[in-house]
C-alpha beads as a LAMMPS data file, in Angstrom:
LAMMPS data file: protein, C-alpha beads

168 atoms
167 bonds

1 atom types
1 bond types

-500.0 500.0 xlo xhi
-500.0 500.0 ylo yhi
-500.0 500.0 zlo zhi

Masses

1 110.0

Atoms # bond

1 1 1 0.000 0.000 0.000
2 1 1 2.749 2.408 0.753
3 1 1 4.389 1.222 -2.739
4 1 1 1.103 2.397 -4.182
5 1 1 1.408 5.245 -2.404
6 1 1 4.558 6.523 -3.198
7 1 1 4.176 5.041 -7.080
8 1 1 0.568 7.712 -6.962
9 1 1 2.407 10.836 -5.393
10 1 1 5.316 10.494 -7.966
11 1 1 2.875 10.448 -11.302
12 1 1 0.836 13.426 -9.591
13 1 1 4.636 15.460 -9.791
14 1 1 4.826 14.460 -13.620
15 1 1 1.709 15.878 -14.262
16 1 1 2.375 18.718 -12.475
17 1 1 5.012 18.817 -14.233
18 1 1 7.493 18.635 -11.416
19 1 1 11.657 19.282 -12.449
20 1 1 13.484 16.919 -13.674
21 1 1 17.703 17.415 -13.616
22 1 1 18.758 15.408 -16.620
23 1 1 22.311 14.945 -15.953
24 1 1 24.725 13.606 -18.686
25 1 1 28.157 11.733 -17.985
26 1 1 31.150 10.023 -20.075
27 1 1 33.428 7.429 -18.705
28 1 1 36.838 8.607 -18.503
29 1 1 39.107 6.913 -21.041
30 1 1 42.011 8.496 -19.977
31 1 1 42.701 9.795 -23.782
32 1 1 42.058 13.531 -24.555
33 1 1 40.818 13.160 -27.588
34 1 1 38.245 9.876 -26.989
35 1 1 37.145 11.770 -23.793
36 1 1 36.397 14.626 -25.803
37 1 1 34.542 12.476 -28.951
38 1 1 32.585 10.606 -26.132
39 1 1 31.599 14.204 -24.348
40 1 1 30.455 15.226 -27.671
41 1 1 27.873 12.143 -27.648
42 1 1 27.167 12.561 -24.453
43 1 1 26.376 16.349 -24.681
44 1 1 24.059 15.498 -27.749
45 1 1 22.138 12.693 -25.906
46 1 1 21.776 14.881 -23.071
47 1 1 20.575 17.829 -24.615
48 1 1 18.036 16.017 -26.686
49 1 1 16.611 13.912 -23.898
50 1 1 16.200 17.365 -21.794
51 1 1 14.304 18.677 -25.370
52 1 1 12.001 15.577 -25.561
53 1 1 10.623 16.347 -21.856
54 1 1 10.475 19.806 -21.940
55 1 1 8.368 19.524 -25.560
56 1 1 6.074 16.974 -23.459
57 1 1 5.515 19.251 -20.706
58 1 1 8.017 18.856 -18.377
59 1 1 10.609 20.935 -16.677
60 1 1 14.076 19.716 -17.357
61 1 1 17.388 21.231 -16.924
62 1 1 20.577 19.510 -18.483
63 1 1 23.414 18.905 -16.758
64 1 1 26.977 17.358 -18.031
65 1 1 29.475 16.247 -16.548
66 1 1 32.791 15.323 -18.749
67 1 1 34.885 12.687 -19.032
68 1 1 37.446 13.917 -17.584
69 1 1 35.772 14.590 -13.766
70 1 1 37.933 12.967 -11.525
71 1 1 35.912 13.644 -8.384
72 1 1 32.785 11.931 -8.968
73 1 1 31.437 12.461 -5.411
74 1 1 31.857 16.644 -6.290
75 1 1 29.984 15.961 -9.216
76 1 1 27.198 14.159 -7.611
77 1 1 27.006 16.790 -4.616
78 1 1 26.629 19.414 -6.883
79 1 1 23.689 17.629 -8.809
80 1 1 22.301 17.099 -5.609
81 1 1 22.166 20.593 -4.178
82 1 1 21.004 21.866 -7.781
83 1 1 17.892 19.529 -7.981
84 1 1 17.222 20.710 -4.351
85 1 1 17.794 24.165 -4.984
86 1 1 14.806 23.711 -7.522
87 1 1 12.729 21.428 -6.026
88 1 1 13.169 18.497 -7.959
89 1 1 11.825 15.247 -6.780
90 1 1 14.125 13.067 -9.768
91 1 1 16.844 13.196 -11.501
92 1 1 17.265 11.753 -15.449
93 1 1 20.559 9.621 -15.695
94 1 1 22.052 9.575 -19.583
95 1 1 24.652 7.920 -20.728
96 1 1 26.377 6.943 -24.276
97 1 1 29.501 4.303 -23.256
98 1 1 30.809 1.322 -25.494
99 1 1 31.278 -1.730 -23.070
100 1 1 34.309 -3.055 -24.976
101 1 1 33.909 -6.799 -23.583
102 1 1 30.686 -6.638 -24.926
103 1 1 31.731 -4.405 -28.270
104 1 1 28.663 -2.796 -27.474
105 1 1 27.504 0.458 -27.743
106 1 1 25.465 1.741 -25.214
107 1 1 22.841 4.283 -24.728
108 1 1 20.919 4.183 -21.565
109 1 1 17.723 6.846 -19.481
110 1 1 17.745 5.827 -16.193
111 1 1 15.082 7.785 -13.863
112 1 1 16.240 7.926 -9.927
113 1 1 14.162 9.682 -7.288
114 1 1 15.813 12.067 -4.328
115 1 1 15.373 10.778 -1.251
116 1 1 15.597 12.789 2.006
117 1 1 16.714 10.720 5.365
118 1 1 14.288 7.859 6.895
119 1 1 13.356 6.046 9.804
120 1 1 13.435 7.795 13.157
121 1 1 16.111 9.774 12.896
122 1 1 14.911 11.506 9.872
123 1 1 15.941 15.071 9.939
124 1 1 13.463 17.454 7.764
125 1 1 15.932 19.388 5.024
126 1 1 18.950 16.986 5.481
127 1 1 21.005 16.382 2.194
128 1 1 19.369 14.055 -0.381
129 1 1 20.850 10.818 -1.976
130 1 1 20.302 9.610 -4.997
131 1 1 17.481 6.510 -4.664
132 1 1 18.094 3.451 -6.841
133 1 1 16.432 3.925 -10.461
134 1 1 12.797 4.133 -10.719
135 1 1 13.097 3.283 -14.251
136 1 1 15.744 2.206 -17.120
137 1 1 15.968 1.666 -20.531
138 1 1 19.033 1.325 -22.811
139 1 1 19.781 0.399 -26.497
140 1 1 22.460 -1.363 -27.421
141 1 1 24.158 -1.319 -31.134
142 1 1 27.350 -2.892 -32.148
143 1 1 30.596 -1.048 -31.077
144 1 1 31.834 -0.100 -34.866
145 1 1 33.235 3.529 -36.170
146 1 1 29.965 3.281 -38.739
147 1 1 27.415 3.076 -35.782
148 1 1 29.115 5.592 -33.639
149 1 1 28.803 7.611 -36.866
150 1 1 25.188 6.794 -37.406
151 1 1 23.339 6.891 -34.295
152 1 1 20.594 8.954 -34.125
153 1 1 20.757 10.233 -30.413
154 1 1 17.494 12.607 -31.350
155 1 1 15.164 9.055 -32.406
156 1 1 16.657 7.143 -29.649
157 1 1 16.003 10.460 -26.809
158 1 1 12.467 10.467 -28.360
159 1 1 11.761 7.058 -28.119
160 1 1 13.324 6.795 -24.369
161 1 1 11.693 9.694 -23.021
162 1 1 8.156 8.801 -24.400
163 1 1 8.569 5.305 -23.152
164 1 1 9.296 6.416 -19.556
165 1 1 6.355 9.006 -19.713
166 1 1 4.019 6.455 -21.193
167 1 1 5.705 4.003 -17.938
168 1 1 4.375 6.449 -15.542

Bonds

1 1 1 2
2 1 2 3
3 1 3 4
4 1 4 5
5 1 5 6
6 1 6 7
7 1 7 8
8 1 8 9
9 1 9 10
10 1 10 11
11 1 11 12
12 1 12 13
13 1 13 14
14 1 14 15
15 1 15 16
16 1 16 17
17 1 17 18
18 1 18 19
19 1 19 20
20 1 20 21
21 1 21 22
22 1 22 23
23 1 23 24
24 1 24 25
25 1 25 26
26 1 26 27
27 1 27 28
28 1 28 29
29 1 29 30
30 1 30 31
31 1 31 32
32 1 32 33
33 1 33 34
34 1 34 35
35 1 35 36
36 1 36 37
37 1 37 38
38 1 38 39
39 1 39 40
40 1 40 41
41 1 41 42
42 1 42 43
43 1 43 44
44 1 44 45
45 1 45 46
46 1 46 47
47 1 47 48
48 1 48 49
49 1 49 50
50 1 50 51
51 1 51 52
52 1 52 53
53 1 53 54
54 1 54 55
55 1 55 56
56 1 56 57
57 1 57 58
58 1 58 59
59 1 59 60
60 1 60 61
61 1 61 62
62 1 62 63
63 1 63 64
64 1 64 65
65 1 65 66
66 1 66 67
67 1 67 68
68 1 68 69
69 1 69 70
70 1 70 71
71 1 71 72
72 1 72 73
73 1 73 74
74 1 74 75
75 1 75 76
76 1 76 77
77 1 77 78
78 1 78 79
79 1 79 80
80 1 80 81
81 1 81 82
82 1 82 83
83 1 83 84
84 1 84 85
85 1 85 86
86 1 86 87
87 1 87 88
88 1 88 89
89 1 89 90
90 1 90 91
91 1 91 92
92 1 92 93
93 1 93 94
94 1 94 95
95 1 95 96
96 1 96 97
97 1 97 98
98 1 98 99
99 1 99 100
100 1 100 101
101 1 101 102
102 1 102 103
103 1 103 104
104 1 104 105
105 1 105 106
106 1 106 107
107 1 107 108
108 1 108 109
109 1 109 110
110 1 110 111
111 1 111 112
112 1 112 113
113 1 113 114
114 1 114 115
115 1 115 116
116 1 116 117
117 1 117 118
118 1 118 119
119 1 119 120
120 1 120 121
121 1 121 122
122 1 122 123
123 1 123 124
124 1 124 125
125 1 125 126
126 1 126 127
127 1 127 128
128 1 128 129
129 1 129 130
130 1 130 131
131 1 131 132
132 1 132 133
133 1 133 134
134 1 134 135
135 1 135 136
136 1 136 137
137 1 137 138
138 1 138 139
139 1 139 140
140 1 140 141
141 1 141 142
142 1 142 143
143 1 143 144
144 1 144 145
145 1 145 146
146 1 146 147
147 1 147 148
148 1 148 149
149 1 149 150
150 1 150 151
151 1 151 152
152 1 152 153
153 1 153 154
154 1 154 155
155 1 155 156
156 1 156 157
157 1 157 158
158 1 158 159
159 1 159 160
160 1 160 161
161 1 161 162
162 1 162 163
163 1 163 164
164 1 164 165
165 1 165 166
166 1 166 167
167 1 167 168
């Protein structure tokens, strides 16, 4: 019942049309110029995921953060006190990464809520954490210069973002 509950309150913010952070991220390769190629998908995916919720109504803000962060706590803390300092209940997790065991290329939405402290000890306005995802979804194409060419990050942020809306 509280699962219900919860699941109720959270597609009541969508409608409302609640803020949504959608925050961008490459994976560090240690070379300059493939952090820099993989920041450029990433910024594109991003940006285009941010544009398919805001044309369906809801408030999103874009965030990246490059490959080459090296302090990935920072980087979340910062995420975390700008989603609070607007009043967002969830942030949008996107990511474009080849798995190279795989020879995969990836593209993954992931939708996390904030959550405040719990139990007894809860404090009212403590920091947030990020909650585990609420939702996922990823697309996977072979790991080859022609598809990292070809993807279409605008189809694939369409597609992602409509499923998750349609989701909730």
């Amino acid at each position: 019942m509280a699962m219900a509950m919860a699941h109720t309150a959270w597609a009541q913010e969508l409608q409302a049309g609640a803020c949504l952070i959608v925050y961008g991220h490459a994976r560090n390769s240690g070379d300059a110029a493939e952090n820099a190629a993989w920041d450029e998908l990433n910024a594109r995916f991003n940006d285009q995921v941010a544009r398919r919720l805001q044309t369906r109504g809801q408030v999103a803000e874009s965030l990246l953060f490059k490959a080459g962060v090296t302090d990935v706590g920072e980087a979340v803390a910062d995420l975390i006190e700008r989603a609070q300092q607007r009043g967002c209940p969830r942030v949008v997790d996107t990511a474009v990464f080849a798995d190279r065991e795989t020879q995969t290329l990836v593209v993954r939405l992931r939708v996390h809520p904030l959550l405040g402290s719990v139990g007894p000890r809860a404090v009212p306005g403590a920091a947030l954490r990020i909650g585990e995802p609420i939702y996922s979804t990823q697309r996977e194409l072979a790991l080859s210069q022609r598809s990292l060419a070809r993807v279409n990050l605008e189809a694939l942020a369409e597609q992602m973002v409509d499923a998750y809306l349609v989701h909730e």
